[in-house]
C-alpha positions in Angstrom: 7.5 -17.4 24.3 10.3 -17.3 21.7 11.6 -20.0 20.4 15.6 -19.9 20.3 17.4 -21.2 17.1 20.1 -21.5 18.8 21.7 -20.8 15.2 24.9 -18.9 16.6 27.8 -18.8 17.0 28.8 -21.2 13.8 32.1 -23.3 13.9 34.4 -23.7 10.9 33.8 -27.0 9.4 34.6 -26.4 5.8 37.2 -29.0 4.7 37.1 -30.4 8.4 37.2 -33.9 9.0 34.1 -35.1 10.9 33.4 -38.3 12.5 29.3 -39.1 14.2 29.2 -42.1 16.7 25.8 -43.5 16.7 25.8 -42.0 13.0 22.3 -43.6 12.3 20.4 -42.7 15.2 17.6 -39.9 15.1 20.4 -36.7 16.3 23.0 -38.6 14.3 21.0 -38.5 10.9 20.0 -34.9 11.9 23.2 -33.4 12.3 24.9 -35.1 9.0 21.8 -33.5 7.1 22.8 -29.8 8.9 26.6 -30.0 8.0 26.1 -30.9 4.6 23.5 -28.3 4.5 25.9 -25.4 5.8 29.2 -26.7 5.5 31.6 -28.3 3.0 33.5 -31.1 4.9 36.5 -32.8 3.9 34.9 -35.9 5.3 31.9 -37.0 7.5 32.5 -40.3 8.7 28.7 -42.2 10.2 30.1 -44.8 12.9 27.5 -47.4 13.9 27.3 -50.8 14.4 23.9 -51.3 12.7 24.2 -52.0 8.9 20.9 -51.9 7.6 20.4 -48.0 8.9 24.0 -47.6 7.1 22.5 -48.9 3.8 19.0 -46.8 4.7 21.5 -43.6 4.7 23.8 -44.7 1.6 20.8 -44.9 -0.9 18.7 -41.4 0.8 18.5 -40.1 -2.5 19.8 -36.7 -0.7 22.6 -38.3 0.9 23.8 -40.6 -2.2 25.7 -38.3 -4.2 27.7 -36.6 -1.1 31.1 -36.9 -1.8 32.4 -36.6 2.2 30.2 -39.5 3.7 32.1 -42.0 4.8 30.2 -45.2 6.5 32.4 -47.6 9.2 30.5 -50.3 10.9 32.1 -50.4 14.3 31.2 -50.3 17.9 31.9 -48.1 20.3 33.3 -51.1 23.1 35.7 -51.5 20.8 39.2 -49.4 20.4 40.8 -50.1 18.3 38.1 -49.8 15.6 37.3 -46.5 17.1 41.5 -45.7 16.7 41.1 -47.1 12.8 38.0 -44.6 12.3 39.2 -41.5 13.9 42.6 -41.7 11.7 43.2 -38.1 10.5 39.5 -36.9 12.0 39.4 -33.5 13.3 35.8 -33.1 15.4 33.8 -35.9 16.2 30.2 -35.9 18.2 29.6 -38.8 20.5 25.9 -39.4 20.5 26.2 -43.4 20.7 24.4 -45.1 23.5 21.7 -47.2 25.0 19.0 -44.7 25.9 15.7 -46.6 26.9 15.8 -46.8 31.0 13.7 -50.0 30.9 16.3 -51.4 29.0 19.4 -50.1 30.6 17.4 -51.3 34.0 17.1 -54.7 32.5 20.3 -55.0 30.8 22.8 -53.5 33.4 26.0 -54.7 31.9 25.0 -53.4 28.4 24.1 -50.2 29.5 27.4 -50.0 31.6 29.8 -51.1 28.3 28.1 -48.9 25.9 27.7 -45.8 28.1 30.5 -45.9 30.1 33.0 -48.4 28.7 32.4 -47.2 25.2 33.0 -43.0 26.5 36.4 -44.2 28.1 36.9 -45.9 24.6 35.9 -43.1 22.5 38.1 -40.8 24.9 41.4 -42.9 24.7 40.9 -43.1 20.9 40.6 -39.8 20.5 43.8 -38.6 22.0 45.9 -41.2 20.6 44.9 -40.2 17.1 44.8 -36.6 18.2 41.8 -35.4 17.3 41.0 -31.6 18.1 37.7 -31.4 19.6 35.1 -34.0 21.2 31.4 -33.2 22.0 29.8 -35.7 23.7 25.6 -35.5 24.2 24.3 -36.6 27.4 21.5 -36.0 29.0 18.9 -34.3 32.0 18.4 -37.8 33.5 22.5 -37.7 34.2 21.4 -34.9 36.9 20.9 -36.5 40.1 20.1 -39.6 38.4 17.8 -42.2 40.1 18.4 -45.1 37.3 21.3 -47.0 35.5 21.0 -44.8 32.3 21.2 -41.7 34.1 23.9 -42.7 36.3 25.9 -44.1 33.1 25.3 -40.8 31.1 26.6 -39.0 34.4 29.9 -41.5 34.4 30.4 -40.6 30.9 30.3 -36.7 31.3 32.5 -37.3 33.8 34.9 -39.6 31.7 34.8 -36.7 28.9 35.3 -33.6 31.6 38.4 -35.4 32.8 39.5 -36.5 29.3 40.9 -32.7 29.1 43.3 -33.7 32.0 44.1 -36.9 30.1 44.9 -35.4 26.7 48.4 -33.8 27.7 50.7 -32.3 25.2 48.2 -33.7 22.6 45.7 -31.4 23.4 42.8 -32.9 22.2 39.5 -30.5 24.2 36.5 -32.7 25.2 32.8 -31.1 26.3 29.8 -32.2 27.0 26.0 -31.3 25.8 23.2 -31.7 28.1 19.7 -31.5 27.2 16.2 -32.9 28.1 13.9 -34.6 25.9 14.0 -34.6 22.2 10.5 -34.5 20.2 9.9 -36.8 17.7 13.3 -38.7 18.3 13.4 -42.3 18.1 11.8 -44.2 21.0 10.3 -40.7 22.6 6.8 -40.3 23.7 6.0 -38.3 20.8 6.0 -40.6 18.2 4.2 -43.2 20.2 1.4 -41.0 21.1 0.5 -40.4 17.3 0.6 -44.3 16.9 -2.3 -44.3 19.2 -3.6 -41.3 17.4 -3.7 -43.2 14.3 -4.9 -46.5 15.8 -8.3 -44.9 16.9 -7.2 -44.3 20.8 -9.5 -41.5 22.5 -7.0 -41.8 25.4 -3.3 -41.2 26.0 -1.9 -42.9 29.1 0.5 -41.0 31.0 2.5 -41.9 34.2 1.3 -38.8 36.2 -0.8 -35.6 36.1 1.9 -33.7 37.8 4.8 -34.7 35.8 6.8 -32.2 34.0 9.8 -32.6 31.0 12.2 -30.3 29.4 11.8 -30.1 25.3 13.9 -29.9 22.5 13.5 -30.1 18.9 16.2 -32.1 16.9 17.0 -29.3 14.8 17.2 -27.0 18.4 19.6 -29.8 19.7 22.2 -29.5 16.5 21.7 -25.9 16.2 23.0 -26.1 19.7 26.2 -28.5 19.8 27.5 -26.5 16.6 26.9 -23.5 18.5 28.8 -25.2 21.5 31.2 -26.8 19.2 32.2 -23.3 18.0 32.8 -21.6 21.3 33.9 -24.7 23.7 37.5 -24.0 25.3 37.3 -27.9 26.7 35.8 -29.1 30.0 32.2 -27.7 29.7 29.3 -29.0 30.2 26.8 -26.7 27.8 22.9 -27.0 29.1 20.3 -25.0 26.7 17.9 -22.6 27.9 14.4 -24.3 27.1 11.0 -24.7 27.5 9.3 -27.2 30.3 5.8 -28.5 30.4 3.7 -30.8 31.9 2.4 -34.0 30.3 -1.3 -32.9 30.6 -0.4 -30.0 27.9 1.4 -32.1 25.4 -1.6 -34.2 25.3 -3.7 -31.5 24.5 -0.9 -29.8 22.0 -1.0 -33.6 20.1 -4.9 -34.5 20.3 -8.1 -32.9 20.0 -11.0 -32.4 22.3 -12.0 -35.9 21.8 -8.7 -36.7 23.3 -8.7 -37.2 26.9 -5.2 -39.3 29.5 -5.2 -41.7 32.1 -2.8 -41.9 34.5 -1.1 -45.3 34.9 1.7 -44.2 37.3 5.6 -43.4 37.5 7.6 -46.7 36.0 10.4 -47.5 38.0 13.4 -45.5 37.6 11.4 -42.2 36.3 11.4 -38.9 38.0 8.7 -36.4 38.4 10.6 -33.4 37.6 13.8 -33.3 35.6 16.8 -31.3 36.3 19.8 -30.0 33.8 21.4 -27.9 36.1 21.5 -29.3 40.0 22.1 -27.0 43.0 25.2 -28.4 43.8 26.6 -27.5 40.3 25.3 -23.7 40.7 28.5 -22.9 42.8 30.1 -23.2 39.5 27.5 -22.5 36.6 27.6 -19.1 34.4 25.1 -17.8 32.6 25.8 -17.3 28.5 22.5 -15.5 27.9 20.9 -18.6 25.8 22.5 -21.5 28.3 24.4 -22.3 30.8 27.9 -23.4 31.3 28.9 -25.7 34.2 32.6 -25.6 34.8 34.5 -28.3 35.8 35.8 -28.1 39.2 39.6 -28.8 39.0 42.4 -26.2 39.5 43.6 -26.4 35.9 40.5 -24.7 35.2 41.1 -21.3 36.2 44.3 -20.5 34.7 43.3 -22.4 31.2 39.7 -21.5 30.6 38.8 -17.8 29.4 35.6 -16.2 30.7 33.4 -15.6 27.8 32.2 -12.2 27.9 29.0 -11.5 29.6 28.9 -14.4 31.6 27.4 -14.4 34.7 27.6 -16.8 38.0 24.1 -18.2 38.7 23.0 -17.4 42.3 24.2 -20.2 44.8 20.3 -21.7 45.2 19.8 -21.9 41.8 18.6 -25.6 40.2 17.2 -25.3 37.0 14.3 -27.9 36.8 11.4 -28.4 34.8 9.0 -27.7 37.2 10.9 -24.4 38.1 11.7 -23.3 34.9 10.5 -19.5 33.8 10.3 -21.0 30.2 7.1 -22.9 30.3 4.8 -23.2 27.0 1.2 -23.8 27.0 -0.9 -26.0 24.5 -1.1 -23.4 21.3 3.1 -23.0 21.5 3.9 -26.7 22.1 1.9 -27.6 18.8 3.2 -24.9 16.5 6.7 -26.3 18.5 6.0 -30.0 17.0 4.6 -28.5 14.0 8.2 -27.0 13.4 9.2 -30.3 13.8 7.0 -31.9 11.7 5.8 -34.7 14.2 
């Protein structure tokens, strides 16, 4: 199977003003390295609130000497340091949040004012400095979601959906950029797994023979929001056309034959099978060829958004699940896939 670059269409950025939420984190770091690879920015702005990773990215040697970067230690709860660092930005990506379901299960009132409180936040900020475009990432666990992070990531796509309403005459566009899991980003399986690797382990645990999982590569999931970035009209919610496979097979794609699993069963608040595009949103999901587009359902939709050509409405039973997906990859592709990504 092909692997998709997803390397076009490419926005304008040169002398744009850009500004990262969650700047530090694994996509963040990722997508600063891409723009300054391909683009000349006015500015790039990192916003996190953890200043050690800040100083980490200020002395990369090939980040030191780039003019653009900007670094602002603020949190995404609160406005009006949001308001200060969006001052004169023109994009910015929203990729801040607390991502670890154990965590967000355990801590329910941090998960709710980073994820939810801190999307309303970035939302209001951005139209009162009038900023042109938002992206926000989210994720396949906001699809019919069974735990708190899921459930907060769907909140927040909703928050940015409706932020197009919210804008007004301002007419700052907001999108969303949902995709399943990310290999080799931080706190994944992935990297874990080699740990064990390293440490001597002959087994990988796993919570279930059967399960299955969407995968992405980091520089697949920038590739992706520049591409969306570049063609988003405002309302969207993109979803990438990507490979699925089943636990079993990453095993094998990450060990040798010495490497065997044992299953040690689902922890609370995971799924079997994920799902990026649920049945209930195929009444209004196209087909762009390399992903799908699911449209918000609001009247102001029809007469402001423009078809893009060659788009095509998904049948009415269509759910796009990892256990039903017609892109699976076996053992040989998922290594050369993590290979690519050197993990």
């Amino acid at each position: 199977m092909p692997i998709r670059s997803f390397g076009s269409p490419a926005p304008e950025l040169d002398g744009a003003s850009i500004l990262v939420t969650g700047g530090t984190g694994s996509f963040g770091k990722a997508f600063i390295r891409s723009v300054l690879n391909r683009f000349r920015p006015a500015r790039l702005v990192v916003f996190s609130r953890d200043e050690l990773k800040q100083y980490e990215m200020q002395t990369d040697p090939a980040l030191v000497e780039e003019p653009s970067l900007r670094f602002f230690i603020g949190d995404v709860r609160d406005v009006g340091r949001l308001e200060t660092a969006m001052r004169d930005v023109d994009i910015v990506i929203h990729t801040a949040a607390l991502k670890q379901i154990p965590a967000a299960e355990y801590n329910p009132f941090e998960c709710i004012h980073t994820n939810v409180l801190g999307a309303e936040n970035v939302v209001q900020a951005a139209i009162r400095t009038g900023v042109r475009q938002v992206i926000a990432l989210s994720t396949d666990k906001a699809t019919n979601p069974i735990n708190l992070y899921g459930a907060s990531k769907l909140a927040s796509d909703k928050i940015f959906v409706a932020g197009n309403n919210m804008a007004g005459s301002v007419g700052t566009r907001f999108a969303v950029v949902r995709y399943g899991n990310v290999l080799g980003s931080r706190g994944s399986v992935v990297p874990y797994f080699r740990r064990l690797i390293a440490d001597g382990a002959t087994e990988l645990p796993i919570t279930d023979d059967r399960m299955t999982r969407f995968w992405i590569t980091l520089e697949q999931g920038v590739a992706f929001v520049l591409s969306s970035l570049a063609i988003m009209q405002g309302g969207e919610v993109f979803v990438p056309k990507i490979p699925s496979t089943d636990l079993i097979t990453l095993v094998a794609a990450m060990g040798s034959d010495q490497i065997t699993h044992r299953t040690v069963g689902i922890r609370p608040g995971e799924k079997l099978h994920e799902v990026l595009v649920s049945e209930d949103d195929a009444r209004t999901t196209l087909d762009l060829g390399d992903r799908y587009v699911i449209q918000p359902a609001y009247q102001w939709w029809d007469s402001s958004w423009s078809r893009p050509a060659g788009a095509l409405p998904v049948p009415e039973d269509f759910e796009y699940a990892s256990n039903r997906n017609d892109e699976t990859i076996d053992t040989a592709a998922l290594r050369t896939l993590l290979e690519q990504a050197d993990i």
